[in-house]
C-alpha positions as CSV (number, residue, x, y, z in Angstrom):
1,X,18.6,72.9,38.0
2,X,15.2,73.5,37.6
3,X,13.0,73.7,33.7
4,X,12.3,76.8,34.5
5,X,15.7,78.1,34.9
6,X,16.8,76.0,31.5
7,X,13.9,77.8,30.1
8,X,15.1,81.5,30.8
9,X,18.6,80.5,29.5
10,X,17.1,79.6,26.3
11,X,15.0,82.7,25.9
12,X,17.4,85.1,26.6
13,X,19.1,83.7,23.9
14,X,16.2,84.0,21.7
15,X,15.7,87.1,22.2
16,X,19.0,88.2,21.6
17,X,18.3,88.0,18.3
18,X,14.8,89.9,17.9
19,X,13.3,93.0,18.9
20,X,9.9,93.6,21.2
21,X,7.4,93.2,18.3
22,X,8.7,89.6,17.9
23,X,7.6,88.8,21.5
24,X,4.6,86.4,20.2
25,X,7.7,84.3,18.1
26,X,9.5,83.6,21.5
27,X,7.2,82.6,23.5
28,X,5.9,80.2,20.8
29,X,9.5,78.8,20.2
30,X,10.5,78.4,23.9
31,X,7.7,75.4,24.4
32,X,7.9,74.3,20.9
33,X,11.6,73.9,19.5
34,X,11.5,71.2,17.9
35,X,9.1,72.4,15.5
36,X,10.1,73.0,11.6
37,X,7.9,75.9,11.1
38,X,8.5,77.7,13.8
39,X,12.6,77.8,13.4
40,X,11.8,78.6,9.4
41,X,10.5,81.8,10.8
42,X,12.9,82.4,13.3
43,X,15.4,82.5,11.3
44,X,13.5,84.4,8.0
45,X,12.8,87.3,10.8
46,X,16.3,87.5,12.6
47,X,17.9,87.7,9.1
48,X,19.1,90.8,7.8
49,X,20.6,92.3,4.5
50,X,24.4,91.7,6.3
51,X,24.1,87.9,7.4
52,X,26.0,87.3,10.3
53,X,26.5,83.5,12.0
54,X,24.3,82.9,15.0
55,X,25.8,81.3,18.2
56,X,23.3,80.2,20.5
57,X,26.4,80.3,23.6
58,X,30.2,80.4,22.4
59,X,32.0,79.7,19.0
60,X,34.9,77.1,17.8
61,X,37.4,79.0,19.4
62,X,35.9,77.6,23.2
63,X,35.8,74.4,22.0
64,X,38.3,73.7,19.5
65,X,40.4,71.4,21.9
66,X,37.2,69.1,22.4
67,X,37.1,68.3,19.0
68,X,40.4,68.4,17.2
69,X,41.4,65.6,19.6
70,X,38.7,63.3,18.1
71,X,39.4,64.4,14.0
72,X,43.1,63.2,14.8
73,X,41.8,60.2,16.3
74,X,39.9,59.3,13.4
75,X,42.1,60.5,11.0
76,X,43.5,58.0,8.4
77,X,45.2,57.9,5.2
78,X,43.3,56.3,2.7
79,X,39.5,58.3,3.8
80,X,38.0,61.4,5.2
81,X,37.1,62.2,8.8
82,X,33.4,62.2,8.2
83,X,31.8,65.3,10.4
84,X,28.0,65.9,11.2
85,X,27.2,69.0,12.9
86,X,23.8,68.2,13.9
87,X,21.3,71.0,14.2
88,X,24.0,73.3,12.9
89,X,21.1,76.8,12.0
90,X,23.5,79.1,11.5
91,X,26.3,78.9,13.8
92,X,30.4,78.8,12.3
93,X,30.7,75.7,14.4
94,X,30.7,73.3,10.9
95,X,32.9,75.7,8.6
96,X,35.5,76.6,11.3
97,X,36.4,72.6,11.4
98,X,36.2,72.5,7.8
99,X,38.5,75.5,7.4
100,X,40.5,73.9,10.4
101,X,41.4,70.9,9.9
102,X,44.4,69.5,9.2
103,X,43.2,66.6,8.4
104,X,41.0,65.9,5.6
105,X,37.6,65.9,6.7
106,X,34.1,65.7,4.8
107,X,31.7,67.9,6.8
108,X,28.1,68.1,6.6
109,X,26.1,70.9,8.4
110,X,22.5,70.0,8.7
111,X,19.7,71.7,10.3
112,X,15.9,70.9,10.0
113,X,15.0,74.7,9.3
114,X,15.2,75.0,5.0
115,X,15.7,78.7,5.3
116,X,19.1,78.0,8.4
117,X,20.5,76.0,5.3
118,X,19.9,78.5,2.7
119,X,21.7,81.3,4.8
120,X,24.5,79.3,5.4
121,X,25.0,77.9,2.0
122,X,24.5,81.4,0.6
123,X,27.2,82.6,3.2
124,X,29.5,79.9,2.4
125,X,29.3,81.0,-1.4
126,X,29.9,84.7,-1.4
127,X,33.0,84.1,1.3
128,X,34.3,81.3,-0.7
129,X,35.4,79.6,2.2
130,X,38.8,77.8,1.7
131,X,39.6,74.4,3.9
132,X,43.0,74.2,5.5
133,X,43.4,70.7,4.2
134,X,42.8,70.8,0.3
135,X,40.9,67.5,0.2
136,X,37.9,68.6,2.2
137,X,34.3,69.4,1.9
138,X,31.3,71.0,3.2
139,X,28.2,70.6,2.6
140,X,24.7,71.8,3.9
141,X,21.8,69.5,4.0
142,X,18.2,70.4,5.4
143,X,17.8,67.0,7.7
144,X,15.5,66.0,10.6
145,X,18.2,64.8,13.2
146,X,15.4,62.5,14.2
147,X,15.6,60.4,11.5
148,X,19.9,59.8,10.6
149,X,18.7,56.5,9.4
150,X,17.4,58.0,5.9
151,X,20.4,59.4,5.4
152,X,23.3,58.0,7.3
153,X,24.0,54.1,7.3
154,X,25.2,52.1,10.0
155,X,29.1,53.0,10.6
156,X,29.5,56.1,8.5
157,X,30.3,58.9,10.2
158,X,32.9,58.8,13.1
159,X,32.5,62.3,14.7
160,X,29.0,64.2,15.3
161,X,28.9,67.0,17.1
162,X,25.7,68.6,18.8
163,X,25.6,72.3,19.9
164,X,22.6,72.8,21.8
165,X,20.5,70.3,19.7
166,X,19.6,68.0,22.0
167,X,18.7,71.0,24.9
168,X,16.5,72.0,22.2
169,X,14.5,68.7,22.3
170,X,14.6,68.2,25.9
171,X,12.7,71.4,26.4
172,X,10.2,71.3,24.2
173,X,6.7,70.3,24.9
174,X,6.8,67.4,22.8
175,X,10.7,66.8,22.8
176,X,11.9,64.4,24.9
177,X,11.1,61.3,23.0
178,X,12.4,62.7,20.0
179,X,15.9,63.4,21.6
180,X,16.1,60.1,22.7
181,X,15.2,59.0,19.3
182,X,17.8,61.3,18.4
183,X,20.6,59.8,20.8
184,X,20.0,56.6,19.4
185,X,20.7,57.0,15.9
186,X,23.9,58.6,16.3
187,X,25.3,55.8,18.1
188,X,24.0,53.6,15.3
189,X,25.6,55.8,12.3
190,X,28.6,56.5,14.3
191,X,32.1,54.2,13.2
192,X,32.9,51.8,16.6
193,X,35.5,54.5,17.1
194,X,33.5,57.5,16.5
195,X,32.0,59.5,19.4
196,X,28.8,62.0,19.4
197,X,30.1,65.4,21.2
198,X,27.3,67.2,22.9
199,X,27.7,70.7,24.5
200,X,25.2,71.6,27.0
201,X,24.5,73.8,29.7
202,X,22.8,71.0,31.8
203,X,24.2,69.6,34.7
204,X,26.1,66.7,34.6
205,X,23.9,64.8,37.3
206,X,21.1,65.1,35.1
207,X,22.8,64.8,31.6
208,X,24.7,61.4,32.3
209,X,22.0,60.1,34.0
210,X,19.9,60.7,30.9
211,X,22.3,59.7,28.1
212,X,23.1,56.3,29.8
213,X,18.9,55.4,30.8
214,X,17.8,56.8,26.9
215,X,20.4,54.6,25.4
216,X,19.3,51.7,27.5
217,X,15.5,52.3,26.5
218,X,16.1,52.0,22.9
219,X,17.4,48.5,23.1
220,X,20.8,49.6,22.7
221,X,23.5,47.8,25.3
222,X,25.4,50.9,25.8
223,X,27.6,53.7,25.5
224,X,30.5,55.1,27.3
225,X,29.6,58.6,28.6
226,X,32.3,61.3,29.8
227,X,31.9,64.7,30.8
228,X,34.1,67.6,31.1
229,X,33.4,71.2,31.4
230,X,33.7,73.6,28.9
231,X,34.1,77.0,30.5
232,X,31.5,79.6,32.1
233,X,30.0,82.5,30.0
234,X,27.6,85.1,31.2
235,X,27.2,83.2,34.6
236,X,26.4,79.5,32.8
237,X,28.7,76.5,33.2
238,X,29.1,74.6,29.6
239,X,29.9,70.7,29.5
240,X,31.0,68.8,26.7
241,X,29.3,65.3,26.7
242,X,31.6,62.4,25.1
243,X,29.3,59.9,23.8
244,X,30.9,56.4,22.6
245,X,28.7,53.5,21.3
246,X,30.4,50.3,22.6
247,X,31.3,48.0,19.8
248,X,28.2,45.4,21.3
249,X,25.7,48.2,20.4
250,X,26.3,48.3,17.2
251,X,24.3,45.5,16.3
């Protein structure tokens, strides 16, 4: 699949969202997404008096069987599942596994945009969103999923999930090395057991090929890498990308 194509996709999702006079916005953001600025204005000008979440392709409902496999998994008596949507802006993805989950789970949505987080926490208020498992929480945090390290510790979360995010980087200008960066602190904040979900529109030659040589290039010794596909929507295949640190790696 060629950049270009990748590049359309993302547009037309872009633009979904804004009207002609914000042409100027999308072209900027298409070469430039993993820029703070520019997705503080995205989303200040795509807002609107009646919020309403923002899915860049589909919802929990699509992939709900990806990832309520893995909170089971990791569920245990005496702790927390503990969730990171990564790149979250202001999709439902984080509170629908809060909400649903049987299992208690500690969930933190974080995006690098400070105005994504403000919507969503100002959503999450007024609906008064109640989990299904008492225990639980969500939380939103305003985070640059380039740097986990400040904030998450070797071990400490077991499931991370990654909508988009990482497409994001990959077709920026200046994105690639960051996504890498990226890939390689999840699998160093992830539990031996825990797994990084990414849901993507690219290919799998490309994807798996990518995720095994980036992991190798940070000095990590590996990671077991599955693939299986999500569904089609609008004339796009969607894969789910199971990404395990092996217990070497975590060194």
């Amino acid at each position: 699949m060629s950049p270009f194509s990748k590049c359309c996709r993302s547009s037309w999702r872009v633009q979904a969202c804004f009207s002609r006079r914000h042409s100027s916005l999308i072209t900027e953001l298409m070469e430039n997404m993993d820029k703070r600025s520019l997705w503080d204005r995205f989303y200040t000008e795509s807002s609107s008096k009646t919020f309403q979440n923002f899915e860049w392709f589909f919802g929990f409902d699509s992939v709900r069987d990806f990832i309520m496999p893995l909170l089971q998994s990791s569920a245990r008596p005496d702790s927390p599942v503990r969730v990171l949507d990564m790149g979250c802006g202001t999709s439902a993805l984080g509170p629908s596994i809060y909400r649903s989950s049987p299992f208690s789970v500690h969930v933190t949505c974080a995006d690098i945009s400070a105005v994504a987080v403000r919507l969503m926490q100002e959503k999450t208020a007024l609906k008064a969103v109640q989990p299904n498992n008492p225990s639980s929480l969500l939380r939103f945090e305003e985070l640059d999923c380039t740097q986990l390290d400040r904030r998450y510790g070797p071990n400490s979360l077991d499931v991370i999930v990654d909508k988009g995010t990482t497409d994001a980087l990959l077709r920026s200008r200046e994105g690639r090395g960051k996504a890498s960066l990226m890939l390689q602190q999840c699998l160093k904040a992830l539990h031996s057991s825990g797994s990084l979900l990414q849901f993507s529109d690219e290919d799998p030659d490309a994807r798996l090929l990518w995720l095994e040589s980036a992991a190798r290039h940070h000095g990590l010794k590996g990671a077991d890498v599955g693939v299986q596909e999500v569904g089609q929507l609008r004339g796009v295949y969607y894969f789910c990308y199971q990404v395990t640190p092996l217990a070497a790696a975590k060194c």
